[in-house]
RODO-2510 file (C-alpha; in nm, 4 decimals, decimal comma):
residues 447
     n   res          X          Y          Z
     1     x    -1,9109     1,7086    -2,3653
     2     x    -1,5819     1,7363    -2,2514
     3     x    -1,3385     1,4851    -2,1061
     4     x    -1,4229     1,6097    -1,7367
     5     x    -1,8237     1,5924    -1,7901
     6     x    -1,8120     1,2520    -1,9013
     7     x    -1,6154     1,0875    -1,6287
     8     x    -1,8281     1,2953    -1,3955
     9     x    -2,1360     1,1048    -1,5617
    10     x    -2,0017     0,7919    -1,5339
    11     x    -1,8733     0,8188    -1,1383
    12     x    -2,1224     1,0266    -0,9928
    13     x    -2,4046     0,8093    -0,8470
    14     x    -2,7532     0,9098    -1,0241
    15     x    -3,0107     1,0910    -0,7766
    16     x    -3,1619     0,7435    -0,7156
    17     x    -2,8716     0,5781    -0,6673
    18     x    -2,7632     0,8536    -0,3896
    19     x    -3,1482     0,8252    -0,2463
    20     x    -3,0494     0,4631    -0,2024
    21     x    -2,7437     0,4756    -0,0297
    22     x    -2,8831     0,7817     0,1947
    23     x    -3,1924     0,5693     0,2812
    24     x    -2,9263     0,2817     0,3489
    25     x    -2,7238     0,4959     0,5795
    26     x    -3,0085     0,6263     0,7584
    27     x    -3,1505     0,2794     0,8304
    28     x    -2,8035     0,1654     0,9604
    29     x    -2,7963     0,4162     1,1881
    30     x    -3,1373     0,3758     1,3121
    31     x    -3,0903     0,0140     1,3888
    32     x    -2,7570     0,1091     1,5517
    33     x    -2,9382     0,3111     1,8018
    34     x    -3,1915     0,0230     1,8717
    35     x    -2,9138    -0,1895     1,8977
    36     x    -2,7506     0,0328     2,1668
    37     x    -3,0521     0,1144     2,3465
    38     x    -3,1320    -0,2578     2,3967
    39     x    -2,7754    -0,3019     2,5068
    40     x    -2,8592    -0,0510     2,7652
    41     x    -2,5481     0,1440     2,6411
    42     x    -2,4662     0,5405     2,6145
    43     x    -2,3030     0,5798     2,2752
    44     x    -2,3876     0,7821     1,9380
    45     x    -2,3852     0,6303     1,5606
    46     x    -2,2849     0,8386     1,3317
    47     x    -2,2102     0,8394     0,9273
    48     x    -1,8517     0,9648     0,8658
    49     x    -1,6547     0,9121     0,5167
    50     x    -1,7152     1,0072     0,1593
    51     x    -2,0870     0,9138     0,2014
    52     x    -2,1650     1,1923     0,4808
    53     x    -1,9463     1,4519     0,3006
    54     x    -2,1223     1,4238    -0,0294
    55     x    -1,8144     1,3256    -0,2470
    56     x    -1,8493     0,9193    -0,2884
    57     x    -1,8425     0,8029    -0,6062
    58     x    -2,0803     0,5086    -0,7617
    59     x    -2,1066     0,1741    -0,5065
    60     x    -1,9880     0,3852    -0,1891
    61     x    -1,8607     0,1690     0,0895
    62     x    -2,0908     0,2826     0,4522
    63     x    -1,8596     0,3760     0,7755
    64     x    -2,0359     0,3992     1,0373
    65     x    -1,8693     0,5100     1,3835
    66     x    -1,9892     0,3979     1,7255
    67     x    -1,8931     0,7429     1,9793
    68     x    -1,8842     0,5573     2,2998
    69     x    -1,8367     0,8304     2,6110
    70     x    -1,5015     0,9207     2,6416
    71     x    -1,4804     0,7986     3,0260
    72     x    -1,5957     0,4383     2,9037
    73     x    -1,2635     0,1861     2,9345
    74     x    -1,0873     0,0829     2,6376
    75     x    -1,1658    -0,2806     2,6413
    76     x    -1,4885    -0,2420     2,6818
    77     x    -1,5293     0,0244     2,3732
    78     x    -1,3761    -0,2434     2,1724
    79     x    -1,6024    -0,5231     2,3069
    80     x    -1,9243    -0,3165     2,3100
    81     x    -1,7827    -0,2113     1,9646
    82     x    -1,7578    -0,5327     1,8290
    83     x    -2,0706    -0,6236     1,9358
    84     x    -2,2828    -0,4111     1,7721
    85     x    -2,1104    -0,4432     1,4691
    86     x    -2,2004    -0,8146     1,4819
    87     x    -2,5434    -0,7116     1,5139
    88     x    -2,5678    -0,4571     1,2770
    89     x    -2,4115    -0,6873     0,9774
    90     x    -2,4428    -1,0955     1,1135
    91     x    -2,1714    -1,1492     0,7806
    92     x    -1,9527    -0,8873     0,9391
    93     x    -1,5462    -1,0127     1,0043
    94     x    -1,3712    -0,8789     1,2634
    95     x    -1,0582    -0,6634     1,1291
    96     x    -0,7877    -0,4863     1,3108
    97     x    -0,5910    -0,1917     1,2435
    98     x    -0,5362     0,0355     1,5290
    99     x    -0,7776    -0,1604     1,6946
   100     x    -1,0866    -0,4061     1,6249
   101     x    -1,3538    -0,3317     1,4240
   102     x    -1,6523    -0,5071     1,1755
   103     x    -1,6331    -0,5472     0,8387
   104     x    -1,9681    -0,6414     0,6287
   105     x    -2,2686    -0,5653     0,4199
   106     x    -2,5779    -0,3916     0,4840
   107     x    -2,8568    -0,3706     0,1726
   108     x    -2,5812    -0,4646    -0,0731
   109     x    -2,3225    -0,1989     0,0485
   110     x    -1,9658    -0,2549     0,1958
   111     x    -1,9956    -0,1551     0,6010
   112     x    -1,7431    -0,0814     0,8750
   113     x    -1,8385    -0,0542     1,1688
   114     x    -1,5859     0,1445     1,3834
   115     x    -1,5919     0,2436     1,7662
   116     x    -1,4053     0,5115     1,9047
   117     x    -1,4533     0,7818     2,1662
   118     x    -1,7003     1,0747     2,1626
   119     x    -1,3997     1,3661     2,2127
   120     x    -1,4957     1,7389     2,1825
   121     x    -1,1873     1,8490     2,0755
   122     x    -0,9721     1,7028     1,7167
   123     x    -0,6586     1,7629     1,8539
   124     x    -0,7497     1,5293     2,1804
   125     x    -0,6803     1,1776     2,0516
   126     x    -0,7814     0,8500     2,2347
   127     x    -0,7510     0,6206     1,9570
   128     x    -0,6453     0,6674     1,5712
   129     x    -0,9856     0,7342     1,3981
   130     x    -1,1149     0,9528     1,7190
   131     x    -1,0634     1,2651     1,4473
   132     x    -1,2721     1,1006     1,1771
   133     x    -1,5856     1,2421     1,2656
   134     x    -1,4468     1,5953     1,2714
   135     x    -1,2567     1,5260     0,9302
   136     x    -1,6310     1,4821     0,7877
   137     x    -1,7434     1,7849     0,9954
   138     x    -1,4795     2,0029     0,8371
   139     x    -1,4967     1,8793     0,4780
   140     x    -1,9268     1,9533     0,5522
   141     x    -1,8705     2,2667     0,6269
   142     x    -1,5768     2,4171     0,4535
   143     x    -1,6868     2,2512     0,0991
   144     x    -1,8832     2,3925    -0,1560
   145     x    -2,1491     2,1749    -0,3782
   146     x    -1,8892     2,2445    -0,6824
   147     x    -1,6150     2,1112    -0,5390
   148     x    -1,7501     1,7720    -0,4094
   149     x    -1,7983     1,6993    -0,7975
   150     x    -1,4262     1,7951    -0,8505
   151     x    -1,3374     1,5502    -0,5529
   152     x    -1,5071     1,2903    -0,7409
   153     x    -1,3152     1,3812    -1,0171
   154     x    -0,9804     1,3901    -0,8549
   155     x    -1,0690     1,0830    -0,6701
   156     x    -1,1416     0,9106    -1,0097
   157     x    -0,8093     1,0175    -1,1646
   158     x    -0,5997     0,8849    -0,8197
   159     x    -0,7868     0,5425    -0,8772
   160     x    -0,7123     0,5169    -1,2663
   161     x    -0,3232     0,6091    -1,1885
   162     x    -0,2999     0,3905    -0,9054
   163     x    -0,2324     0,6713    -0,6214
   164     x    -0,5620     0,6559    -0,4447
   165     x    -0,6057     0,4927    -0,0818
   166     x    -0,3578     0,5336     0,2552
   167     x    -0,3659     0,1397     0,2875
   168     x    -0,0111    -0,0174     0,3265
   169     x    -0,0431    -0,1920    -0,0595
   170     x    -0,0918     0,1510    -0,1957
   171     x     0,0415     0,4403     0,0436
   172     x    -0,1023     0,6483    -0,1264
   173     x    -0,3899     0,9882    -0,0993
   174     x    -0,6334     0,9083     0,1384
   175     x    -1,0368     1,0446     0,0631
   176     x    -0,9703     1,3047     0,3155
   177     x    -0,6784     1,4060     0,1697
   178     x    -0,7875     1,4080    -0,1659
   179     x    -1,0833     1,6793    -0,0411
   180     x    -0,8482     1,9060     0,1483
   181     x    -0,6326     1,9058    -0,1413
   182     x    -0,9841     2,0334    -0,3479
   183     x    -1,0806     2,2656    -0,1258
   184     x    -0,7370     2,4615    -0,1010
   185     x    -0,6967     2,4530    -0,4954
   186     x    -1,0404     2,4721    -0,5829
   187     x    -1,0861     2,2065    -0,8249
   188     x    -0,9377     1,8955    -0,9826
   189     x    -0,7665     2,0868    -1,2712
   190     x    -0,5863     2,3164    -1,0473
   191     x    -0,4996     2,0276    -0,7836
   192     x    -0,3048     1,8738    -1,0993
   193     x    -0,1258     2,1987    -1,1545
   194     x    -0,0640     2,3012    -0,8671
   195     x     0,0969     1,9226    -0,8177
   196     x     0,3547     2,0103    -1,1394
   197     x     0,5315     2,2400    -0,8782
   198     x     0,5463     2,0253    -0,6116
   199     x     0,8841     1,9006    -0,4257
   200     x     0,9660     1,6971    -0,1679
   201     x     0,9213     1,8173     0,1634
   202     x     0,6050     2,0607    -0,0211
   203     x     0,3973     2,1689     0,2376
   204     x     0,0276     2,3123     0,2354
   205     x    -0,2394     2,3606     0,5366
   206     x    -0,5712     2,5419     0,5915
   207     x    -0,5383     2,7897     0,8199
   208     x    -0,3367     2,6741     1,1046
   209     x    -0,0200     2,5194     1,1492
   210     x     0,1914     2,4086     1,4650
   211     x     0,5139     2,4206     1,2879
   212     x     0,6161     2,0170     1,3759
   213     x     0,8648     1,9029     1,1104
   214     x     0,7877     1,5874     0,9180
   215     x     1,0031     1,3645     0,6939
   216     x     0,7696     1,2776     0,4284
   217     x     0,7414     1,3449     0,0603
   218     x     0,3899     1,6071     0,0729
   219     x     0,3311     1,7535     0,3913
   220     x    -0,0395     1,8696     0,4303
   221     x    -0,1318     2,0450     0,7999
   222     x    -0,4540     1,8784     0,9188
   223     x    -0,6961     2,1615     0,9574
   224     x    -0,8694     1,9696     1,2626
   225     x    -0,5421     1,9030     1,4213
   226     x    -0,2681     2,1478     1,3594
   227     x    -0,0230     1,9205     1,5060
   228     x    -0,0761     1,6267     1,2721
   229     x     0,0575     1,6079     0,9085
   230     x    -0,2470     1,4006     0,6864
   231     x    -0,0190     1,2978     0,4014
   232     x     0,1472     1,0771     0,6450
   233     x     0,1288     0,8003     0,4631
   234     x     0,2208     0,9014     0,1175
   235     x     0,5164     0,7126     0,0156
   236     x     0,7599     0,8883    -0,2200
   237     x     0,6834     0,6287    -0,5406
   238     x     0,3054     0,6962    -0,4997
   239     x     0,3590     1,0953    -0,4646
   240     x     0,6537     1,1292    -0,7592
   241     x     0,3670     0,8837    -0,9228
   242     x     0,0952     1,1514    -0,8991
   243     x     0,3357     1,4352    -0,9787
   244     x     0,3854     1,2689    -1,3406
   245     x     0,0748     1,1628    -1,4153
   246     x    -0,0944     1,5274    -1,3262
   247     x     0,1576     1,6269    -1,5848
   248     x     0,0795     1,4336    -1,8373
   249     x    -0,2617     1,4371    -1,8145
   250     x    -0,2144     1,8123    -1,8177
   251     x    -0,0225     1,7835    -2,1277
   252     x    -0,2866     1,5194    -2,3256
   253     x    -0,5868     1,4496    -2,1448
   254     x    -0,7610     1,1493    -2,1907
   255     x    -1,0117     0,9198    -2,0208
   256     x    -0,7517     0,6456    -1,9915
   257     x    -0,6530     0,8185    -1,7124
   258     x    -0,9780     0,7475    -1,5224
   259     x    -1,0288     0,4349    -1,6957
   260     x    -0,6967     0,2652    -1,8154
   261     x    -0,7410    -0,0550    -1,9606
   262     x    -0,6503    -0,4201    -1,8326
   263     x    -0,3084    -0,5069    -1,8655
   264     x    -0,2875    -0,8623    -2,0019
   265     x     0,0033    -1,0693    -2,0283
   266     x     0,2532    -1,1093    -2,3310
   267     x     0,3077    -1,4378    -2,4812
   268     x     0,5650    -1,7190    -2,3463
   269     x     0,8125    -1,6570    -2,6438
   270     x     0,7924    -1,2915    -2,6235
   271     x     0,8997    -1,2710    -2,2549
   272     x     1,1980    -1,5569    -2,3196
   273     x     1,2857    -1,3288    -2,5814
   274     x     1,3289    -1,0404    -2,3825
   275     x     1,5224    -1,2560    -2,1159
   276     x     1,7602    -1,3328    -2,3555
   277     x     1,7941    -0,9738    -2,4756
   278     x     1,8787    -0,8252    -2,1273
   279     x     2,0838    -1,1285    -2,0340
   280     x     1,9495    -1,1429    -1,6778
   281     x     1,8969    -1,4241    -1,4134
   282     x     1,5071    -1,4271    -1,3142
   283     x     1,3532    -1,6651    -1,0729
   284     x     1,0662    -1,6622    -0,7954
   285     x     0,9498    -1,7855    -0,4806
   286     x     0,6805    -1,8336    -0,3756
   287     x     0,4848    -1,8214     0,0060
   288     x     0,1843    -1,9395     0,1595
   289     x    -0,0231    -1,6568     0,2138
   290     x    -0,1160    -1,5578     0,5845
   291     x    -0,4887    -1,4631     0,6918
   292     x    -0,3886    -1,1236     0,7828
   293     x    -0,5607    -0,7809     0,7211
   294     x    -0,4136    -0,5469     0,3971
   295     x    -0,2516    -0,3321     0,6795
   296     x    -0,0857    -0,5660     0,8611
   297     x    -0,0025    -0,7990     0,5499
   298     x     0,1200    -0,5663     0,3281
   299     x     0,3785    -0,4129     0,5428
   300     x     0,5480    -0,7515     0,6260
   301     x     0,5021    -0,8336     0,2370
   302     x     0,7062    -0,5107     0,1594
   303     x     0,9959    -0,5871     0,4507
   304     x     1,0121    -0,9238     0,2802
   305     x     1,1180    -0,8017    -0,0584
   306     x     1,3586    -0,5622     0,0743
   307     x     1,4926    -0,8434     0,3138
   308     x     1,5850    -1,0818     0,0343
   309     x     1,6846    -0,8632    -0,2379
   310     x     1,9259    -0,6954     0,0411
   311     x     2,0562    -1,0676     0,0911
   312     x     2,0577    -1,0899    -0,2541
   313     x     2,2910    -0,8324    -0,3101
   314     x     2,4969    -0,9360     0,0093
   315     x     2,5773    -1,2457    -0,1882
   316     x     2,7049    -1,0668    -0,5268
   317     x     2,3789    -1,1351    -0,7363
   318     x     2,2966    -0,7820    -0,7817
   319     x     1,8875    -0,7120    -0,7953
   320     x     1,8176    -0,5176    -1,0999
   321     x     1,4533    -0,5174    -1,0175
   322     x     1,1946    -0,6902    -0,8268
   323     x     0,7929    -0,7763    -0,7998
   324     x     0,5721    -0,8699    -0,5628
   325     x     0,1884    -0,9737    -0,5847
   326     x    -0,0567    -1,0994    -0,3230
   327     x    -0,2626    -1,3839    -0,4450
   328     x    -0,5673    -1,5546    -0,3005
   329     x    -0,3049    -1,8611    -0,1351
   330     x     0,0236    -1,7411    -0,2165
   331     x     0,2631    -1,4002    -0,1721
   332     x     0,4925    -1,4343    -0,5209
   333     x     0,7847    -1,2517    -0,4678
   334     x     0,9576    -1,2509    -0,8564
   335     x     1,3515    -1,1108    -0,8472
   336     x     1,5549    -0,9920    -1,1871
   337     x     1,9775    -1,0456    -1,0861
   338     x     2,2521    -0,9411    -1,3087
   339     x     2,4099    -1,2722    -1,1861
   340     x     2,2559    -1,5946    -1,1903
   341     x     2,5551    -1,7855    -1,0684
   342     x     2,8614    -1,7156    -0,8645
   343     x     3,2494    -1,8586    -0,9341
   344     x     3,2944    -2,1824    -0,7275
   345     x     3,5330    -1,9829    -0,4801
   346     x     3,5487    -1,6775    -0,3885
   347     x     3,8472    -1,4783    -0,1526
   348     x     3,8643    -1,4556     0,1444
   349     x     4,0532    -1,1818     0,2921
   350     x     4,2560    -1,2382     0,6688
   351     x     4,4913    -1,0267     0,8766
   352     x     4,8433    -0,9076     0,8038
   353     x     5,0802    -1,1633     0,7817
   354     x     5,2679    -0,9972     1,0639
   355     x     5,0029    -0,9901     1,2770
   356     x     4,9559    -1,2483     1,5642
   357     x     4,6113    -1,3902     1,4236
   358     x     4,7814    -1,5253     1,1208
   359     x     4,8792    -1,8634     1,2219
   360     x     4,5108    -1,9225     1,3104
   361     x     4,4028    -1,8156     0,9899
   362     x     4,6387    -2,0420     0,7707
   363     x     4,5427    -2,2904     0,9703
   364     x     4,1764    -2,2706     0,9678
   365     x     4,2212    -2,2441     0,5616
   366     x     4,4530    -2,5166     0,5112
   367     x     4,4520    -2,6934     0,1826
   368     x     4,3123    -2,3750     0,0175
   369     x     4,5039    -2,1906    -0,2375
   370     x     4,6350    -1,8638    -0,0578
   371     x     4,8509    -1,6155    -0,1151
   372     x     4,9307    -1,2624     0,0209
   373     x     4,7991    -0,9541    -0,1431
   374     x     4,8823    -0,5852    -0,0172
   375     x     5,0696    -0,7347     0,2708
   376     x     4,7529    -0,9552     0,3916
   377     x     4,6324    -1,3344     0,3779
   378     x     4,4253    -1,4371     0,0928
   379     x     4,2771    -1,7986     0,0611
   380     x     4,0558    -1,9033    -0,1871
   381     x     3,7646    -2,0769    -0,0551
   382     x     3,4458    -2,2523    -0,1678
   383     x     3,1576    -2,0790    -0,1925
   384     x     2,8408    -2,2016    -0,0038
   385     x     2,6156    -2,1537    -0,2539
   386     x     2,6757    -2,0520    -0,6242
   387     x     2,2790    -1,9686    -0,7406
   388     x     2,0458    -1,7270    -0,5851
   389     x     1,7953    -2,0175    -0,5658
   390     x     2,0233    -2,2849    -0,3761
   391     x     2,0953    -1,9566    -0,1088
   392     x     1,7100    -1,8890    -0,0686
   393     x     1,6519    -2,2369    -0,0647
   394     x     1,8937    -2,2808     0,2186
   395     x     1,8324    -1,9729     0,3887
   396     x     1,5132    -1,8354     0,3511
   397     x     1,3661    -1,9348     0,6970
   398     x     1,6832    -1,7883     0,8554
   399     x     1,5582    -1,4456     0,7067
   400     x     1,3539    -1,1642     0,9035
   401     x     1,0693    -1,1476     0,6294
   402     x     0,8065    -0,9944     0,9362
   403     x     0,6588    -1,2428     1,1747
   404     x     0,3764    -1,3846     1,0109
   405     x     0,5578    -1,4416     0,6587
   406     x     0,8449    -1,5534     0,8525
   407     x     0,5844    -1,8422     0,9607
   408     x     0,4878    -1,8696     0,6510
   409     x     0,8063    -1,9644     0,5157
   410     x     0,8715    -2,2320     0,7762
   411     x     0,5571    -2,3732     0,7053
   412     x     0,6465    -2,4649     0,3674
   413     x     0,7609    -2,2218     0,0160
   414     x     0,8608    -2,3210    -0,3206
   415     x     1,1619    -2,1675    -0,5488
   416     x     1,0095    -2,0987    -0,8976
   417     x     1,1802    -2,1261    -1,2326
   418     x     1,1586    -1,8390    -1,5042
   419     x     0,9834    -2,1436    -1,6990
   420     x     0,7653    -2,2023    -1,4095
   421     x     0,6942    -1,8197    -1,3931
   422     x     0,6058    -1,8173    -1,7725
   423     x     0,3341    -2,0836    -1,6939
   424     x     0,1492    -1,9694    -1,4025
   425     x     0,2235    -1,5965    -1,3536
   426     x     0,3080    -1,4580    -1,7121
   427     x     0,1207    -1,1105    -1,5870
   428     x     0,3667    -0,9911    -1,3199
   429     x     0,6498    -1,0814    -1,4901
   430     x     0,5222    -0,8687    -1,8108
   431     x     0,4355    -0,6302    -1,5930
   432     x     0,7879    -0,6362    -1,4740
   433     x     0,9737    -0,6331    -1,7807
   434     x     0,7751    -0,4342    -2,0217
   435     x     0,6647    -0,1562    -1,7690
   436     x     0,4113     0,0645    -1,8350
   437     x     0,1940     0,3579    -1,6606
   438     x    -0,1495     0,2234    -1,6140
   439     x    -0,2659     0,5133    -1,8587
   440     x    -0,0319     0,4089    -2,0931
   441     x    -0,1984     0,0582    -2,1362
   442     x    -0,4797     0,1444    -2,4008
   443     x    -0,2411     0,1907    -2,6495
   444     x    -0,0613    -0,1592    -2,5829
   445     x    -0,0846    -0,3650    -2,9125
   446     x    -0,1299    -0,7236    -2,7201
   447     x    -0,2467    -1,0568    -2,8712
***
């Protein structure tokens, strides 16, 4: 059996495990339309998603989609929407994205329960997942039995490399991208070498294209919309990611790929060590975590990092690297600086000593050393703050981290030692300075 056949056995449901889920989605949309027919309500349930196409792999996640007429007002789709999601799963959470929707179980399965509008057309949009049930049409009808196992397959791989899911914490290939990219290759061995010649700005589509320009790393024309580029969200890490690891796993194929172990972390002495090696400043800090949505969280945690370490380097600390990880109560933000502190004074530079600003200068300076250099004023003043952590400590709250995690901040945060770090969050900081591809873990020699 080769590499391919076994990960196939161990992702693709078994025939009773797919009877189950079918019999589950079936039932959920059965009670959706006795739901909506005791709400007195015109609107269609319908499966859309991996599970409808045929190309889910083992514990599939249910989406079902509530077509509401396309005439019915937009606050009361999301109302009626919301309500029958509540019905459907009593457990279910109301999320947002684009707009509100339900998030819960049915028989043991992951649900969402989405509204949107009944269009006739994919390139008519009236809200962002309007298209979905035409994605699933297309996929239906334009893939063959074959190539839903090789979507499994490529699906699998995305997951073990970490370039699977459009979410904000991954931007990365989204299902339907994943099967469009099957069906114009063919299969999951040619999608990985096809990917080897990929650049950025590669573009690929299905028939039809409108010809709009897009600015992102992959470019794939949206075969229901012609107008609307589905690799939107691909972020250039994720895609040079994918690009790499297709290599590699074209040059040495393994099942860690698939499958890469657990990264655990290295031992106290061993990371101190390394410190000391590089010579580098490391320190963390540390925010209460808001009750926000991935989408909407991970976008402000993402702003945040480039925020500070752009302060950061403002101030003369120079990032070499940085980490971020969202815990259960806490967003740890963890920064490596080639500087971990700053002369007492630093110069500051004023106008020409002939111009007529320069009394005002020496005398807003006075008392500081100052000289002229290059025919302009130089004083040598105090600096503010000589350690990254006495600046974040000062200024943090003054900082645009995204509203919410701006909040956050105010509401309390904690500057974290590298000793600190070594206690309570050993991982990300290994993670950080021993860095590894995830496939690349199984061969890690750890205690």
């Amino acid at each position: 059996m080769d590499i391919e056949e076994e990960v196939l056995r161990k992702i693709k449901p078994t025939p009773e495990e797919e009877r189950k889920i079918k019999e589950a989605a079936q039932e959920l949309v059965e009670r959706a339309r006795a739901v909506i027919s005791e709400m007195g309500l015109k609107a269609e349930p319908t499966i859309v998603g991996s599970v409808a196409k045929g190309t889910f792999l083992k514990d599939p996640d249910l989406d079902i989609f509530i077509m509401f007429p396309v005439e019915t007002p937009r606050e009361e789709l999301e109302k009626k929407g919301l309500e029958i999601g509540k019905r459907l799963v009593p457990d279910g959470r109301e999320n947002y994205a684009e707009h509100p929707y339900i998030h819960g179980t049915f028989k043991g399965y992951e649900v969402d329960v989405v509204p949107c509008y009944h269009i006739t057309d994919g390139s008519h949009k009236m809200s962002a997942v309007d298209r979905t049930p035409f994605h699933t049409k297309y996929v239906m009808e334009n893939m063959s039995e074959g190539q839903r196992d090789e979507a499994r397959l490529l699906k699998a791989f995305m997951k073990g490399v970490g370039t699977y899911g459009a979410e904000a914490e991954i931007e990365g290939f989204s299902g339907y991208l994943v099967e469009l990219l099957t069906i114009y290759y063919g299969s999951f061995i040619e999608v990985l070498r096809g990917a080897r010649s990929w650049k950025r700005g590669t573009r690929l589509h299905l028939g039809n294209d409108a010809g709009n320009r897009f600015d992102t790393p992959l470019i794939f024309i949206d075969p229901v919309d012609p107008k609307r580029n589905v690799a939107s969200a691909l972020s250039p890490e994720t895609y040079a990611l994918f690009i790499y690891a297709a290599s590699e796993y074209l040059k040495g194929p393994g099942m860690q790929f698939f499958f890469p172990k657990e990264r655990k972390a290295k031992e106290r002495d061993e990371i101190m060590a390394e410190v000391e090696r590089r010579g580098t400043h490391i320190f963390g800090v540390s925010i209460p975590r808001p009750d926000l949505v991935p989408d909407v969280l991970f976008p402000q945690i993402k702003k945040g990092r480039r925020t500070l370490s752009q302060r950061l380097n403002d101030m003369g600390f120079n990032v070499i690297d940085s980490k971020y990880r969202a815990y259960g109560s806490e967003i740890l933000y963890i920064f490596e600086l080639e500087i971990g502190r700053l002369p007492a004074v630093k110069r500051h530079f004023g106008p020409p000593v002939w111009n007529e600003n320069s009394p005002r200068f020496r005398e807003k300076w006075e008392g500081y050393p100052m000289k002229i250099d290059s025919g302009r004023w130089v004083a040598y003043i105090e600096r503010e703050h000589i350690t990254p952590e006495e600046y974040l400590k000062a200024t943090i709250t003054e900082h645009n981290l995204g509203k919410d995690l701006s909040d956050s901040a105010k509401q309390g945060f904690k500057i974290l030692s590298l000793k600190e770090l070594t206690s309570s969050h050993a991982l990300p900081l290994t993670e950080m300075l021993f860095p590894l591809f995830p496939w690349e873990i199984h061969s890690l020699q750890v205690p």
